[in-house]
N, CA and C of each residue as an Amber inpcrd file, in Angstrom:
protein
   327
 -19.6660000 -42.2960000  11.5290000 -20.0130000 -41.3970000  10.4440000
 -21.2750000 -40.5870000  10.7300000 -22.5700000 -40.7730000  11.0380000
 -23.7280000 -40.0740000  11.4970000 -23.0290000 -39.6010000  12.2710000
 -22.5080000 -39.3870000  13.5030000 -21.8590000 -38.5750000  14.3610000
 -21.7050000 -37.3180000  13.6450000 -20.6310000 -37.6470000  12.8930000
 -19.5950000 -36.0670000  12.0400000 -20.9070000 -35.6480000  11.0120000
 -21.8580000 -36.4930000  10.6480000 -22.6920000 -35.7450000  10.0190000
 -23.8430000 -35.0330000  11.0930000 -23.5620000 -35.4970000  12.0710000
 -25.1600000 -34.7760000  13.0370000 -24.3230000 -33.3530000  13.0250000
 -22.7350000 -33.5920000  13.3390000 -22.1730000 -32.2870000  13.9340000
 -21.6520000 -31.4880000  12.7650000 -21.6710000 -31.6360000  11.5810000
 -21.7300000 -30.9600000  10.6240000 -23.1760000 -30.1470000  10.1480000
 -24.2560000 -30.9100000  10.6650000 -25.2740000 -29.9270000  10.2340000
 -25.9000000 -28.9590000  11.4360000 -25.4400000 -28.9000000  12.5350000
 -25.5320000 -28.3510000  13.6640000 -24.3000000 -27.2420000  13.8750000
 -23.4680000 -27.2340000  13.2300000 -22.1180000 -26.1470000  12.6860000
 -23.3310000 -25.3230000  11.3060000 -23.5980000 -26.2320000  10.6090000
 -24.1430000 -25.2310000   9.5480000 -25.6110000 -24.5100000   9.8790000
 -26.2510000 -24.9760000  10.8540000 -27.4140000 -23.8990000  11.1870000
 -27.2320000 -22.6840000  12.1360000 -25.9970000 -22.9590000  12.3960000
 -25.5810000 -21.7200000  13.4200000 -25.0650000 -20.3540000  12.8660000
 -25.4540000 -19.6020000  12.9170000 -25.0830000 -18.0180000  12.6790000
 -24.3310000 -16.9640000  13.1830000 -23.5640000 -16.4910000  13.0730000
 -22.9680000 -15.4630000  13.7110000 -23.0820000 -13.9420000  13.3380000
 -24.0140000 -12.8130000  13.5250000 -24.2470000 -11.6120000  13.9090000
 -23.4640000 -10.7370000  14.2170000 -23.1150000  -9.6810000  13.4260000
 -22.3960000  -9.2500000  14.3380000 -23.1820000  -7.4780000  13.7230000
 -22.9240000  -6.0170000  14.4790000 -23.4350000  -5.0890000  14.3090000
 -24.8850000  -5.4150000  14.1610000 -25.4700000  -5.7270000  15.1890000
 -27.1070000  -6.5900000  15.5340000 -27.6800000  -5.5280000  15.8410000
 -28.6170000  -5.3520000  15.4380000 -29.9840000  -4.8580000  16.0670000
 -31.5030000  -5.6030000  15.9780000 -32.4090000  -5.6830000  17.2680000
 -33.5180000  -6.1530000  17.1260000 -34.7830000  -5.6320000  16.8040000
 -35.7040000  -5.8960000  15.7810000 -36.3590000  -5.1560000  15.2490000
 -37.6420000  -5.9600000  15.0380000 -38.8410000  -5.0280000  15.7450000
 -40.3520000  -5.7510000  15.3000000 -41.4400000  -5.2930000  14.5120000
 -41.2050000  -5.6590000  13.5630000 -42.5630000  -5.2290000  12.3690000
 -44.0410000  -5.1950000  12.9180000 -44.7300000  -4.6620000  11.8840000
 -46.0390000  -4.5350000  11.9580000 -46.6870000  -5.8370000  12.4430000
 -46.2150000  -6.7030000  12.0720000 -46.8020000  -8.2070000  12.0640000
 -46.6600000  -8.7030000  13.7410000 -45.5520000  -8.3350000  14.0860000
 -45.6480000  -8.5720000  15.9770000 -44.2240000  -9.7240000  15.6420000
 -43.9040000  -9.8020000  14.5070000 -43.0350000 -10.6040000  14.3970000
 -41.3280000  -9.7400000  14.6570000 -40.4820000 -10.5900000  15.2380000
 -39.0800000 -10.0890000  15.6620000 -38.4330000 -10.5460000  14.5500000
 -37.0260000  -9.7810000  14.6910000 -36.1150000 -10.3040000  13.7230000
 -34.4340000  -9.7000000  14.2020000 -33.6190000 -10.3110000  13.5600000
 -32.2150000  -9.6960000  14.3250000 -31.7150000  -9.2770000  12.9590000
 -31.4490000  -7.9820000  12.6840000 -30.5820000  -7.2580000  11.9770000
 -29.6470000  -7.0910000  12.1980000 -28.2720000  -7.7060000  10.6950000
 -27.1600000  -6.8280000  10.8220000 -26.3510000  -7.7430000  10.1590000
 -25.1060000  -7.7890000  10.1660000 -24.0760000  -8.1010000   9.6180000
 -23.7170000  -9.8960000   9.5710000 -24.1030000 -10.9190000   8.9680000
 -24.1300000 -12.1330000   8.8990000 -22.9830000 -12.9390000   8.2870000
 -22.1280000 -13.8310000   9.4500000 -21.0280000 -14.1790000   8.9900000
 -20.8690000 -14.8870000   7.8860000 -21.7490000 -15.6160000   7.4940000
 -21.9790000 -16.5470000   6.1110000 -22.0930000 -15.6160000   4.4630000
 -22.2680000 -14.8360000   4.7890000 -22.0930000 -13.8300000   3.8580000
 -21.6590000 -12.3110000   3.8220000 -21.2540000 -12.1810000   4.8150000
 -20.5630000 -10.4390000   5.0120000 -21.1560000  -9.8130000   4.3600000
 -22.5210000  -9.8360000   4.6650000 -23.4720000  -8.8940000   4.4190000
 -24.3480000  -8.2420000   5.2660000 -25.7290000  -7.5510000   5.6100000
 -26.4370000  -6.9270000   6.1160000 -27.6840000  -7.8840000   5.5020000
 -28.2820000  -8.0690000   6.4740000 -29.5870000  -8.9300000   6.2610000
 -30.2940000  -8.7110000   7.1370000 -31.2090000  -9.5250000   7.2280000
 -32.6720000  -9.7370000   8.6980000 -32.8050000 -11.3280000   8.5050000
 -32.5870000 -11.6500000   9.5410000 -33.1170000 -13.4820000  10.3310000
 -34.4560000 -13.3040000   9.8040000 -35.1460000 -14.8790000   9.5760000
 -36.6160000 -14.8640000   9.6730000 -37.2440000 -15.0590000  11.3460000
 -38.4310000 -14.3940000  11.1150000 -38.6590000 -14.1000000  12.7220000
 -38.4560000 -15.4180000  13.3430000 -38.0550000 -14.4610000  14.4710000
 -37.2460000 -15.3050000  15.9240000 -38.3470000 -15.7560000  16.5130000
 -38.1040000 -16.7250000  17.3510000 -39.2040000 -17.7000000  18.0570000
 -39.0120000 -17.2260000  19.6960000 -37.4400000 -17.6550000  19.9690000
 -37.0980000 -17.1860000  20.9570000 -35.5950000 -16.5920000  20.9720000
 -35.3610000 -15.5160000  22.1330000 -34.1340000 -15.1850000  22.4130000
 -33.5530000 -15.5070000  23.8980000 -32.3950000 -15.9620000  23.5680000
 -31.9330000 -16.1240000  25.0590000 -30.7440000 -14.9870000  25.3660000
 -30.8360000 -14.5660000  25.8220000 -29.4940000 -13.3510000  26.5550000
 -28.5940000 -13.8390000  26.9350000 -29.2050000 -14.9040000  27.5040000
 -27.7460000 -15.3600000  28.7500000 -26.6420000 -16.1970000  27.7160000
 -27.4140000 -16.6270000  26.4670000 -26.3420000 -17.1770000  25.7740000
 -26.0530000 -16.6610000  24.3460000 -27.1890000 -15.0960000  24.2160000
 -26.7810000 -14.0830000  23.2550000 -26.9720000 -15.0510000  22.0610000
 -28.2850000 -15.9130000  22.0850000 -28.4540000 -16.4460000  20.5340000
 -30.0760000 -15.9600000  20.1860000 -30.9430000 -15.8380000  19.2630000
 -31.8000000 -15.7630000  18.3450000 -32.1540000 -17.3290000  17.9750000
 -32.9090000 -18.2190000  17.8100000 -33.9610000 -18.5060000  17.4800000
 -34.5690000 -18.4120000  16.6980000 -34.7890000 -19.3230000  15.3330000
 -35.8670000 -19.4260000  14.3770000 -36.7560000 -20.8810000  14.7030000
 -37.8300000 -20.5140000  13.8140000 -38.9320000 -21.1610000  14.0980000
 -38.5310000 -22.8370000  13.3530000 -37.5200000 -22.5940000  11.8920000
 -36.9600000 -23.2870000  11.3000000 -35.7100000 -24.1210000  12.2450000
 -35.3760000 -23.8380000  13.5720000 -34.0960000 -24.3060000  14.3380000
 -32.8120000 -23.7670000  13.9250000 -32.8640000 -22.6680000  13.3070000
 -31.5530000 -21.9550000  12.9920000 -31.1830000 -21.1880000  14.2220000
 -30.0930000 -21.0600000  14.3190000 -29.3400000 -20.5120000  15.6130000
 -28.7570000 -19.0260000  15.0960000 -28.6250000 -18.0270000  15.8550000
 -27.9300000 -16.9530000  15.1240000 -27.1700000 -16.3960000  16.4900000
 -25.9410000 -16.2080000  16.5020000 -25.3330000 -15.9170000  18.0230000
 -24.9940000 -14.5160000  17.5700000 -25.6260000 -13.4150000  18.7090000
 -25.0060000 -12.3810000  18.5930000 -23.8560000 -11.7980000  19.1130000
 -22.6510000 -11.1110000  18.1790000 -21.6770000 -11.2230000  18.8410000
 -21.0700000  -9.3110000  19.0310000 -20.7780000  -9.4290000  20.3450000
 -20.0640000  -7.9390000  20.1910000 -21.7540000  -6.9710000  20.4810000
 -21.1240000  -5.6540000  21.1530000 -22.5990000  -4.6320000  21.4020000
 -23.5090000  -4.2430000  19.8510000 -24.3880000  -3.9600000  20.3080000
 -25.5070000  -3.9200000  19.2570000 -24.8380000  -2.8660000  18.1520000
 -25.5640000  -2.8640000  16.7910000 -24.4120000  -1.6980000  16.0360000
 -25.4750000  -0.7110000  15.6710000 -25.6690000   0.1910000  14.9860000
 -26.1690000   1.7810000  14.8920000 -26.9750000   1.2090000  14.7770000
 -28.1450000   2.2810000  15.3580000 -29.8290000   2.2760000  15.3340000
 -29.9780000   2.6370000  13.5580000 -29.1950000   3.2030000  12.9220000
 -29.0760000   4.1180000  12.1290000 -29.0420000   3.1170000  10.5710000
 -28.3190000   2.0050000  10.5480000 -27.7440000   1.0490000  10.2120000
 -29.1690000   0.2730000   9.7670000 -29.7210000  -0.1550000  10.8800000
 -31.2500000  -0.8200000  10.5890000 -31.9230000  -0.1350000   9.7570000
 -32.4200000   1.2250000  10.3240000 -33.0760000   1.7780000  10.4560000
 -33.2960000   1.8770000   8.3000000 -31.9270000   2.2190000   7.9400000
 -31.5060000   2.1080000   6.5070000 -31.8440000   1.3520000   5.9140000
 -32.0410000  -0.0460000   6.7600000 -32.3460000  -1.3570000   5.9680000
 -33.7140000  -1.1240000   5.9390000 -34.5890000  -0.9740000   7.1730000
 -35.8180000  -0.8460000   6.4130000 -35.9410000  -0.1740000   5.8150000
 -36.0390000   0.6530000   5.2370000 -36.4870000   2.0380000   4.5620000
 -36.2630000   1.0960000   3.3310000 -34.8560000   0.3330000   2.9090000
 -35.0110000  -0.5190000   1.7470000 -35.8090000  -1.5450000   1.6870000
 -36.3260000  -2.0740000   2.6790000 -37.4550000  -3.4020000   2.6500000
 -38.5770000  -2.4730000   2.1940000 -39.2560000  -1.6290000   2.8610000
 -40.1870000  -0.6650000   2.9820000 -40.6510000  -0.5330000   1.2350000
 -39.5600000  -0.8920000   0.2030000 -39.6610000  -0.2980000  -1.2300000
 -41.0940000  -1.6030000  -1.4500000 -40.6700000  -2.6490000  -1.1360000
 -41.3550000  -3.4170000  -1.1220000 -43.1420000  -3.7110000  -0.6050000
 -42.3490000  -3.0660000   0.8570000 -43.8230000  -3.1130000   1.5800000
 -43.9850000  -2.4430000   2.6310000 -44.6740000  -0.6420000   2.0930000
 -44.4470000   0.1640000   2.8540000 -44.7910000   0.1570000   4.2860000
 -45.8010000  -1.2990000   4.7160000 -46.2270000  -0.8500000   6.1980000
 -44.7620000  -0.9200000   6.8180000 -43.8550000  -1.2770000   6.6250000
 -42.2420000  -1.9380000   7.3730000 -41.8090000  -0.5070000   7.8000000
 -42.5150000   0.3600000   7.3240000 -41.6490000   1.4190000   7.9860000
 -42.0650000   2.1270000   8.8500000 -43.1910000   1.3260000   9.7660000
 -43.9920000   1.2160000  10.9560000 -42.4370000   0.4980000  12.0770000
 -42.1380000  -0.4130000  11.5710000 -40.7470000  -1.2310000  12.3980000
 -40.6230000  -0.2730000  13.2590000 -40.4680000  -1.0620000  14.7190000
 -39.8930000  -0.6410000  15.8990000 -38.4510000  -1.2310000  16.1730000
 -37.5260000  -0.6490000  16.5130000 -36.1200000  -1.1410000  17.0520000
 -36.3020000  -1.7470000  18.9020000 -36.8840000  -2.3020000  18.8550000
 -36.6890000  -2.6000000  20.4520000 -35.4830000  -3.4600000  20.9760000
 -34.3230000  -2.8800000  20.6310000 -32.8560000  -3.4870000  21.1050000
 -32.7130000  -3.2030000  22.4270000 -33.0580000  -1.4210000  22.3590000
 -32.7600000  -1.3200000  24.1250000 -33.7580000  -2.0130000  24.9800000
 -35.2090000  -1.4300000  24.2100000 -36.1280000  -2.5370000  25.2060000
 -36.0020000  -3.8420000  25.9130000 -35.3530000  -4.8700000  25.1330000
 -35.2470000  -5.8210000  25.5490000 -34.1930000  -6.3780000  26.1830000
 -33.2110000  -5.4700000  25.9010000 -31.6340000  -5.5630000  26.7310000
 -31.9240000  -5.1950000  28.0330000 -32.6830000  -4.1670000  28.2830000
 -32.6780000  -3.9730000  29.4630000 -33.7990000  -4.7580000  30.6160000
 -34.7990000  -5.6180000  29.5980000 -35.3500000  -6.2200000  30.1850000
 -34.4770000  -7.6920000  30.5530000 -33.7590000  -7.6320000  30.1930000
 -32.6360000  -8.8880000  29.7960000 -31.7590000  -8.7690000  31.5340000
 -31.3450000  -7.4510000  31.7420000 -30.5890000  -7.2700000  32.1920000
 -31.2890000  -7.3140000  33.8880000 -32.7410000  -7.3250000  33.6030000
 -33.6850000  -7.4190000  34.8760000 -34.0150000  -8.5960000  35.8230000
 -33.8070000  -9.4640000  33.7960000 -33.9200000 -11.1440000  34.8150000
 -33.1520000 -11.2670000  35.7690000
């Protein structure tokens, strides 16, 4: 029984992404934008700790997993979302998209 419960809560911290983009606020903090299978919605992860490429997951500081799936989706898409965070707290619309940045640093390792 602990078994099916370790692997039931290790199914539920995992995420699936899809139309992703990566995005870093004022704060220096990252985050993965976009389309979240648990709710078929448009959201932002809480900042990422680490990313791995090679296995296309995100990283929270909390141990949540978020796998990105499929090529990144419109710059355009994010870009929308902040402008709605921004209502909140205008420095956000300082946010940098560094998706390509880091893909291609990805692609260097």
């Amino acid at each position: 029984m602990p078994t099916v419960i370790a692997l039931r809560s290790a199914q539920v911290k995992q995420r699936y992404v899809e139309n992703w983009r990566l995005l870093e606020t004022y704060r220096g903090e990252r985050h993965i934008v976009g389309r979240f299978s648990d709710t078929g919605r448009y959201w932002a992860t809480p900042p990422i700790s680490q990313l791995d490429f090679a296995r296309r997951r995100g990283f929270t500081l909390d141990g949540r997993q978020f796998l990105l799936v499929g090529a990144p989706g419109p710059a355009a898409a994010a870009e929308y979302f902040v402008s709605l965070c921004a209502v909140f707290d205008e420095c956000l619309l300082t946010t940098k998209d560094v998706t390509a940045e880091l893909l291609s640093h990805a692609r260097g390792i």
